[in-house]
Structures are given as structure tokens and as C-alpha cells.
PADRENKE-82907 format. One line per 4 residues: number of its first residue (from 1); their letters; for each residue x, y, z of N, C-alpha, C, CB. Coordinates in Angstrom, 1 decimal. Last residue first. Glycine has a CB too. Example, Ala and Ser with C-alpha at 12.3 -4.5 7.8 and 13.67 -1.06 7.14 Angstrom:
2
2	SA	12.8:-2.2:7.1:13.7:-1.1:7.1:12.9:0.0:7.9:14.1:-0.6:5.7  13.2:-5.7:7.8:12.3:-4.5:7.8:13.2:-3.3:7.8:11.3:-4.5:9.0 $
end
This chain:
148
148	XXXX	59.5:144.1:7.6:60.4:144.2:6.6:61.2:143.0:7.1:61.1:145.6:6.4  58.0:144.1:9.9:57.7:143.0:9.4:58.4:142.9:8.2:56.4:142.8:9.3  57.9:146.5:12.4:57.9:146.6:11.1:58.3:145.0:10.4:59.1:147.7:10.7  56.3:149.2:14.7:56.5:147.8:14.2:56.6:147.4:12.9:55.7:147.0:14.5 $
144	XXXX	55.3:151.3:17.5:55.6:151.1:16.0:56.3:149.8:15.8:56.6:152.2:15.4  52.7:150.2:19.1:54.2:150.5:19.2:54.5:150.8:18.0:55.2:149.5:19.6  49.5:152.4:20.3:50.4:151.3:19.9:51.8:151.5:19.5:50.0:150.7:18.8  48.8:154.6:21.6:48.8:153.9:22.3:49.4:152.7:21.7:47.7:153.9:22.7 $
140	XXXX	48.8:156.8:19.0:49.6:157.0:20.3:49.8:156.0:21.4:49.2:158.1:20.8  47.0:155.2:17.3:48.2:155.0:17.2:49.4:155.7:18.4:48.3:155.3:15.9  44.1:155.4:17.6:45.1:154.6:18.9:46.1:154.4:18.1:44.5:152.9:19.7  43.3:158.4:16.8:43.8:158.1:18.3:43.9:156.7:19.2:42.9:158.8:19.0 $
136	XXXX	44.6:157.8:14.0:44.6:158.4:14.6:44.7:158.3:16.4:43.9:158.8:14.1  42.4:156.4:12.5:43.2:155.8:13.5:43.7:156.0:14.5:43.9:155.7:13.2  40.5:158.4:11.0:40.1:157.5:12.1:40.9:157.0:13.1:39.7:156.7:11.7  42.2:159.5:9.3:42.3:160.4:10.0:41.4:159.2:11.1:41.7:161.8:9.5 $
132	XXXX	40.0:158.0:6.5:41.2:159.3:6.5:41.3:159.9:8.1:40.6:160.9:5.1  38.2:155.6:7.5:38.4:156.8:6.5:39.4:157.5:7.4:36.9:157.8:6.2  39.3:152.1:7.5:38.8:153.4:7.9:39.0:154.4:7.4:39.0:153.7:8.7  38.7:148.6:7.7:38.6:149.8:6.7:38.2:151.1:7.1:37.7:149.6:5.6 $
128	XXXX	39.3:145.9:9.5:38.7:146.9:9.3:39.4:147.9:8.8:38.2:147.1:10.3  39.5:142.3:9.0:40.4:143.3:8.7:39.4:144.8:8.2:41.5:142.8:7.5  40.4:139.2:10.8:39.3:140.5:10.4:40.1:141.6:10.2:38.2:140.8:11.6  39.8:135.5:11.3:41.2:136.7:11.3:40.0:137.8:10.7:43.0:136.2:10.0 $
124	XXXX	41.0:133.3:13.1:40.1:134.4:13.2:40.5:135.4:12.5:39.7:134.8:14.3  42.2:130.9:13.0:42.2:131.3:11.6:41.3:132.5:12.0:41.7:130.0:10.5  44.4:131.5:16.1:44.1:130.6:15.0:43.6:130.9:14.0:43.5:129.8:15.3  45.3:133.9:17.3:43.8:133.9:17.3:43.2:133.2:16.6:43.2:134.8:17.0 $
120	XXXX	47.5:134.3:17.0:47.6:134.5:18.5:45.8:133.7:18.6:48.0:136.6:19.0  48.7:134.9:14.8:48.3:133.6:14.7:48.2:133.2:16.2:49.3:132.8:13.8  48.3:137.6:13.6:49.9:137.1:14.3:49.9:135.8:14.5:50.1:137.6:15.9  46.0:138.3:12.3:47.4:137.7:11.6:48.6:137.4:12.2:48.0:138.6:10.6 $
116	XXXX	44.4:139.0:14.0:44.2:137.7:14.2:45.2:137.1:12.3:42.2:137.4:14.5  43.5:141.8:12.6:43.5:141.4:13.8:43.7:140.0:13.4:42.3:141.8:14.6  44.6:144.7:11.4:44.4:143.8:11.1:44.3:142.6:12.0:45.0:143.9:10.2  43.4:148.3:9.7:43.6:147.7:10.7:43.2:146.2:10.9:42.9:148.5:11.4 $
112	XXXX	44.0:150.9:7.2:43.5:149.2:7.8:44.2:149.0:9.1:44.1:147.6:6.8  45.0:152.9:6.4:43.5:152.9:6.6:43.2:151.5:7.0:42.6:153.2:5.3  46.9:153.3:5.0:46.3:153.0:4.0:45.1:153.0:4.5:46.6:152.1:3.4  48.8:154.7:6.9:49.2:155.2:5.6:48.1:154.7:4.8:50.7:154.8:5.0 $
108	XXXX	48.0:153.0:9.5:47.4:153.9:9.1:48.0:154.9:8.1:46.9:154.4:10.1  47.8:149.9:9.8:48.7:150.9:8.9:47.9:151.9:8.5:49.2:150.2:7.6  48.2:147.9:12.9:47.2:149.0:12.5:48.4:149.8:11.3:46.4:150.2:14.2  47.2:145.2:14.3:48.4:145.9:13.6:47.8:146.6:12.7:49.4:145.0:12.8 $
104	XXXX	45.6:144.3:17.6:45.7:144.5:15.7:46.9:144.9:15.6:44.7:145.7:14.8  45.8:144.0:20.4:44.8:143.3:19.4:44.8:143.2:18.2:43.7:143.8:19.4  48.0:145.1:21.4:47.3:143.4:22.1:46.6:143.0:21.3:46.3:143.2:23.4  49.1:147.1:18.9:48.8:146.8:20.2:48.8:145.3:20.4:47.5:147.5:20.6 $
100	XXXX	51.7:148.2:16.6:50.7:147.4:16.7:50.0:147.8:18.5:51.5:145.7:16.4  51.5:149.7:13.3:51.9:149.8:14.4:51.4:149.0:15.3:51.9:150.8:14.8  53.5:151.0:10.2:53.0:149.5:10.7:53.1:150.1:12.4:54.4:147.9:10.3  54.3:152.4:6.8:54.6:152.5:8.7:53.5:151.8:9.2:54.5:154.3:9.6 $
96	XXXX	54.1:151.4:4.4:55.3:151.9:5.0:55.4:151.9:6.4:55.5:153.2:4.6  51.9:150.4:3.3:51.9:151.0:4.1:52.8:152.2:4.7:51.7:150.4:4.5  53.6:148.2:1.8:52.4:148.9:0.8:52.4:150.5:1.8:50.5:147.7:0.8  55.3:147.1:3.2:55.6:147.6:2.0:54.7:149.0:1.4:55.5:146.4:1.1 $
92	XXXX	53.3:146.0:5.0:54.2:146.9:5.8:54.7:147.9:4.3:55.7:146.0:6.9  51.6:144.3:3.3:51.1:145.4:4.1:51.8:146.3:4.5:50.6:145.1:5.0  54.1:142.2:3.1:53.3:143.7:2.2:52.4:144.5:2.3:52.8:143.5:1.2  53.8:141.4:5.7:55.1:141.7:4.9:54.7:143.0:4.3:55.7:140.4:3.8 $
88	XXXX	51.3:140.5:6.3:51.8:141.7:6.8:53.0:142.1:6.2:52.0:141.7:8.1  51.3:138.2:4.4:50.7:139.6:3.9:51.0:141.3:4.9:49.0:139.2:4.0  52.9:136.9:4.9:53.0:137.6:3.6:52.5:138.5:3.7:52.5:137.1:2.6  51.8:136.0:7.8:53.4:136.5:7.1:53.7:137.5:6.2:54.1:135.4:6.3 $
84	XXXX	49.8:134.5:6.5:49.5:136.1:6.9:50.7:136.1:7.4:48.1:136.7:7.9  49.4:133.7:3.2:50.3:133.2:4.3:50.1:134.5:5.2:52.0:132.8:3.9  46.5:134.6:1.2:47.8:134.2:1.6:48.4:134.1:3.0:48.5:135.0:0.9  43.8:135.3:1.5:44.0:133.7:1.1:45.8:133.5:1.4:43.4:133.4:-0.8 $
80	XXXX	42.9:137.7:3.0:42.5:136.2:4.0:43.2:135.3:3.1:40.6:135.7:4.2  44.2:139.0:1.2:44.1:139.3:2.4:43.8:138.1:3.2:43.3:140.4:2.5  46.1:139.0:-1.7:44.5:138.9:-0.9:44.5:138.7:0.2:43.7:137.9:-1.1  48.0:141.8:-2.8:47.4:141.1:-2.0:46.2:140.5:-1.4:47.8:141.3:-1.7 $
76	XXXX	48.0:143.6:-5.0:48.2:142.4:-5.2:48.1:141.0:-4.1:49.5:142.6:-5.7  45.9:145.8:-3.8:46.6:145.5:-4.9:47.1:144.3:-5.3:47.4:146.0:-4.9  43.8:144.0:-1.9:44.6:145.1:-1.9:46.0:145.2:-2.6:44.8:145.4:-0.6  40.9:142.2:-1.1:42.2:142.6:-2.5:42.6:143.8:-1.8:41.4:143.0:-4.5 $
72	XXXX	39.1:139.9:-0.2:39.4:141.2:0.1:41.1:141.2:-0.7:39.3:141.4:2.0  37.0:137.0:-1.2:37.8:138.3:-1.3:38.1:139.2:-0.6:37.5:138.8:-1.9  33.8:136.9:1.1:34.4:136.6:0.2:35.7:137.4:0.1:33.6:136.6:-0.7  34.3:135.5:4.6:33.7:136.6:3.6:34.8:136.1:2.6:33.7:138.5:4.1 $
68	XXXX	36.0:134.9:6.5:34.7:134.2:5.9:34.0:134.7:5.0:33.7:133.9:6.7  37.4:137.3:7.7:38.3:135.9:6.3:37.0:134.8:6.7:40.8:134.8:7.0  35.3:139.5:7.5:35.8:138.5:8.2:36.3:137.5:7.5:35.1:138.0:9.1  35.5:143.6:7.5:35.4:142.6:6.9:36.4:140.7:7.7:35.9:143.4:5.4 $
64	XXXX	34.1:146.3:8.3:35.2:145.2:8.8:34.6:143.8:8.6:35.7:145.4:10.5  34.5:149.9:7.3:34.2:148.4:7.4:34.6:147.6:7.8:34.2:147.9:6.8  33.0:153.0:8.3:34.4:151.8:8.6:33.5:150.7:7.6:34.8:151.1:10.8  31.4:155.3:7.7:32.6:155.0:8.3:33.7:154.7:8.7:32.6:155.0:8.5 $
60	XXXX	28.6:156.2:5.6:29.4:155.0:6.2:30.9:155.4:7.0:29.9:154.0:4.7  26.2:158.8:7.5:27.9:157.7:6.7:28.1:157.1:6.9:29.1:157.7:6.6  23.8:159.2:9.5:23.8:157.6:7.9:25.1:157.4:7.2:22.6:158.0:6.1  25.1:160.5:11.6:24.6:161.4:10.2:24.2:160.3:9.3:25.8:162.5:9.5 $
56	XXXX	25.9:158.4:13.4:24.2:159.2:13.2:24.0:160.2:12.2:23.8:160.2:14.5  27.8:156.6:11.0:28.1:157.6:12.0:26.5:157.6:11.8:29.2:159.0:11.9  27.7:153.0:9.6:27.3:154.3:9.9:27.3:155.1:10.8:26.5:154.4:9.8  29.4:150.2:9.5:29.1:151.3:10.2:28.9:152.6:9.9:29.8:151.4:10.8 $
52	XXXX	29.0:146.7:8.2:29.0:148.4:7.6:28.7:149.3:8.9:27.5:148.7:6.4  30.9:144.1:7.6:29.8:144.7:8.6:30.1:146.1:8.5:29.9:144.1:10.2  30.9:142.7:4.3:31.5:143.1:5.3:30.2:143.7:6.5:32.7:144.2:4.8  29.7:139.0:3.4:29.9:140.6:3.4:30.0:141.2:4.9:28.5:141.4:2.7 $
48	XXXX	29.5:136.5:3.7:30.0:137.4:2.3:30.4:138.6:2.6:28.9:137.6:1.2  27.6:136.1:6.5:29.2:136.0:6.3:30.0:136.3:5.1:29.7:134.6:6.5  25.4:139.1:6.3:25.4:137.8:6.4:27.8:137.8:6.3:23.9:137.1:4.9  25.4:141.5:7.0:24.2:141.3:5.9:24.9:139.3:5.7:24.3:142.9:3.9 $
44	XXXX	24.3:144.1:9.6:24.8:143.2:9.3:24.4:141.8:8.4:25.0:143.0:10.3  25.3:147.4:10.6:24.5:146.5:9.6:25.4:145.2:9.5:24.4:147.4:8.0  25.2:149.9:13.1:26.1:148.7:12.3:25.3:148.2:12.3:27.3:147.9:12.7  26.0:153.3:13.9:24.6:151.9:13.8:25.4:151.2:12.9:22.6:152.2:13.2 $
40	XXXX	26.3:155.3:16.3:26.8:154.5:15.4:25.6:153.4:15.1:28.1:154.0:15.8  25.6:156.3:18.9:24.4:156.6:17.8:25.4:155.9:16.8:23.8:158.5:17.4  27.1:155.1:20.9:27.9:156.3:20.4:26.8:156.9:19.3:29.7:155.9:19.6  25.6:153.0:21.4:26.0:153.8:22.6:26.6:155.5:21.8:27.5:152.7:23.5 $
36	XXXX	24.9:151.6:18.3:25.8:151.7:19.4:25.1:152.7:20.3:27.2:152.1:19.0  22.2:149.5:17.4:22.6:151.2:17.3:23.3:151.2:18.6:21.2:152.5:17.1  22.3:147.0:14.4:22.4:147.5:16.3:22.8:148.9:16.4:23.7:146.5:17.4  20.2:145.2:12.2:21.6:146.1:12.8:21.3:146.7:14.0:22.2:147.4:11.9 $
32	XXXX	20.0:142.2:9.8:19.8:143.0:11.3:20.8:144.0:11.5:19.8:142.1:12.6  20.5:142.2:7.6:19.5:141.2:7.6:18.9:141.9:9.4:20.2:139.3:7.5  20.2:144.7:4.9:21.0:144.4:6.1:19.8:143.0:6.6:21.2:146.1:7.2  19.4:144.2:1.0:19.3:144.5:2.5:20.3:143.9:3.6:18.0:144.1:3.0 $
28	XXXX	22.5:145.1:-1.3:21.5:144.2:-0.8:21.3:144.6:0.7:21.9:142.7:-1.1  24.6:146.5:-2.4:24.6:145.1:-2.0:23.7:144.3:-1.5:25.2:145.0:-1.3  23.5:148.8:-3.4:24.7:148.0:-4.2:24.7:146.7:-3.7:26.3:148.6:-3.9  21.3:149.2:-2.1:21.3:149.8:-3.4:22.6:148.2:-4.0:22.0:151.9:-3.3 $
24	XXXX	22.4:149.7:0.6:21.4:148.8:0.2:21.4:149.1:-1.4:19.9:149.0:0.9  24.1:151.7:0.2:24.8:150.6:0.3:23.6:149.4:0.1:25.6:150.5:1.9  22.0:154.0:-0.1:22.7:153.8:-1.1:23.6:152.3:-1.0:23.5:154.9:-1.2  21.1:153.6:2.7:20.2:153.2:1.9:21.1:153.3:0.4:18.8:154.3:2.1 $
20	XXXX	22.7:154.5:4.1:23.1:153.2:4.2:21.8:152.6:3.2:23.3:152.7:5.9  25.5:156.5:2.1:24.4:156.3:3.2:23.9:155.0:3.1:23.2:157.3:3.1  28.8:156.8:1.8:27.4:156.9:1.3:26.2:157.0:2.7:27.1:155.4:0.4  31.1:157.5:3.1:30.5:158.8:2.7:28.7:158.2:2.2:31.6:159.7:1.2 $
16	XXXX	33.2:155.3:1.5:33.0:156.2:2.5:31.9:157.3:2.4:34.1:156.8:2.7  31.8:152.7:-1.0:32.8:154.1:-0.1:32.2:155.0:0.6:33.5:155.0:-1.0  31.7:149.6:-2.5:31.0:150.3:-1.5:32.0:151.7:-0.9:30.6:149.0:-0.2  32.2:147.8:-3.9:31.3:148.9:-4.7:30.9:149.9:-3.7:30.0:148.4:-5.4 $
12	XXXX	35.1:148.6:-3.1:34.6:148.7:-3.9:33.5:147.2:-3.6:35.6:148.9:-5.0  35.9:150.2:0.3:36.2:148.9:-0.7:34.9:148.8:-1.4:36.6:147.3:0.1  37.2:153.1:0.7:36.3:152.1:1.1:36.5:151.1:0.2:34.9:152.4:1.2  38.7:155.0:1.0:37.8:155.3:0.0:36.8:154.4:0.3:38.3:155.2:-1.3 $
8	XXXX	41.3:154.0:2.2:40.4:155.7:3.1:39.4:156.3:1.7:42.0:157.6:3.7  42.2:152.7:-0.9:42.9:153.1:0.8:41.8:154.6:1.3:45.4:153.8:0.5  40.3:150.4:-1.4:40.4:152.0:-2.2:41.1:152.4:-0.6:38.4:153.1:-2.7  40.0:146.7:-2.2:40.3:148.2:-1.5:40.4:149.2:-1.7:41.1:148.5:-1.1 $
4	XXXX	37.3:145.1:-3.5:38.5:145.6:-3.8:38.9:147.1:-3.3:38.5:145.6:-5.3  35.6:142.0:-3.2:35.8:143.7:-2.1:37.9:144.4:-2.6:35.8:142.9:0.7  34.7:139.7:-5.1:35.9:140.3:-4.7:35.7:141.6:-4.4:36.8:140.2:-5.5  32.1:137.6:-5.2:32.5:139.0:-5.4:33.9:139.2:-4.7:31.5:140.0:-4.9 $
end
């Protein structure tokens, strides 16, 4: 399967807002999940697929998907299969505004956040999906940054 992005929609078949009995529906049971500290509860349904977070109300929230998983598409870019050069390149294009910390490079114009493309983290690489407004409070803590 190919996870095809929806910027702050979620990645297709799966979006923001369901519940996690509708995500079972599309993808199949969780095999185990853990209930954060915060009542978040994350599902975890093997290396194909992404790891699903539910807020205590059952929304989904985020995803974060691992270049062991299948596909991840964002318009013309695949995310784990090209040069990750490239892809922050066009991430930055796609995004416009790019920012980073110690850990990710965060474009919050589309809702991703991208870890282990600097090549600081050899082939680890993971890219989480957030709804509209999540980023938010660590982009005052990262730099701005641009890969044009």
C-alpha cells in the first residue's frame, strides 16, 4: 500500500478525526497499544504501518510513520525512497517555511515533522503527521531553515 498524504488531513485511508475503531475498519487490528501519561493511547500494528495516536476523546491525532513501512507519498515525493537531500529540498518547496531543532525538521505549512534525514541517524529515518495547529509549540524553540 502506498500512505498518500493529505497535509493536516492524515494519510490516506486513514484521517484526522476518526476513531480508533474506524482505523480498525480500514487497516486492520492494533497488535498492542500503550496509554501515555497525557491519556493519549498509541496503536501499534506492525512495520507496514504507521503508529496511530489517539487523544482520550479516541481522535486520531498524529501519525508517525517508519522508512520500514510501506510508501509514504507527498505529491511527487516518496519520502523514505529518494535521496533525503531531495527530499528536504522539496519538502522546503512544497512547505515554504522549514524549521529545525536536535531532533527533526519540522514544516509546519503541511504538518510534518522529519527525523533522521540529516543523516545524523544513518537509515533511521521517521516522519510524523499532524493536525492543523499541533506544531505550533515547538516551532518557537526551533531555528528557521531552508534547504533551497
Amino acid at each position: 500500500m502506498n500512505w498518500i498524504i493529505r497535509p493536516f488531513e492524515g494519510a490516506f485511508p486513514l484521517r484526522f478525526g476518526m476513531s480508533s475503531e474506524e482505523a480498525e475498519n480500514r487497516i486492520g487490528q492494533n497488535e498492542h497499544f500503550i496509554i501515555r501519561p497525557s491519556g493519549n493511547r498509541q496503536e501499534y500494528r506492525g512495520d507496514r504501518f504507521p503508529v496511530l495516536t489517539f487523544d482520550p476523546e479516541n481522535q486520531l491525532k498524529e501519525l508517525i510513520f517508519s522508512s520500514h513501512g510501506d510508501p509514504l507519498m507527498l505529491d511527487d515525493v516518496s519520502l523514505f525512497a529518494m535521496n533525503p537531500e531531495r527530499v528536504l529540498k522539496r519538502i522546503n518547496e512544497i512547505g515554504k517555511e522549514l524549521f529545525k531543532d536536535d531532533y527533526s525538521v519540522y514544516a509546519p505549512q503541511i504538518g510534518l515533522a522529519l527525523v533522521g534525514f540529516e543523516g545524523k541517524d544513518g537509515d533511521e529515518k521517521s516522519v510524523t503527521l499532524f493536525k492543523r495547529g499541533a506544531l505550533d509549540s515547538r516551532i518557537p524553540d526551533a531555528t528557521p531553515w531552508s534547504w533551497i
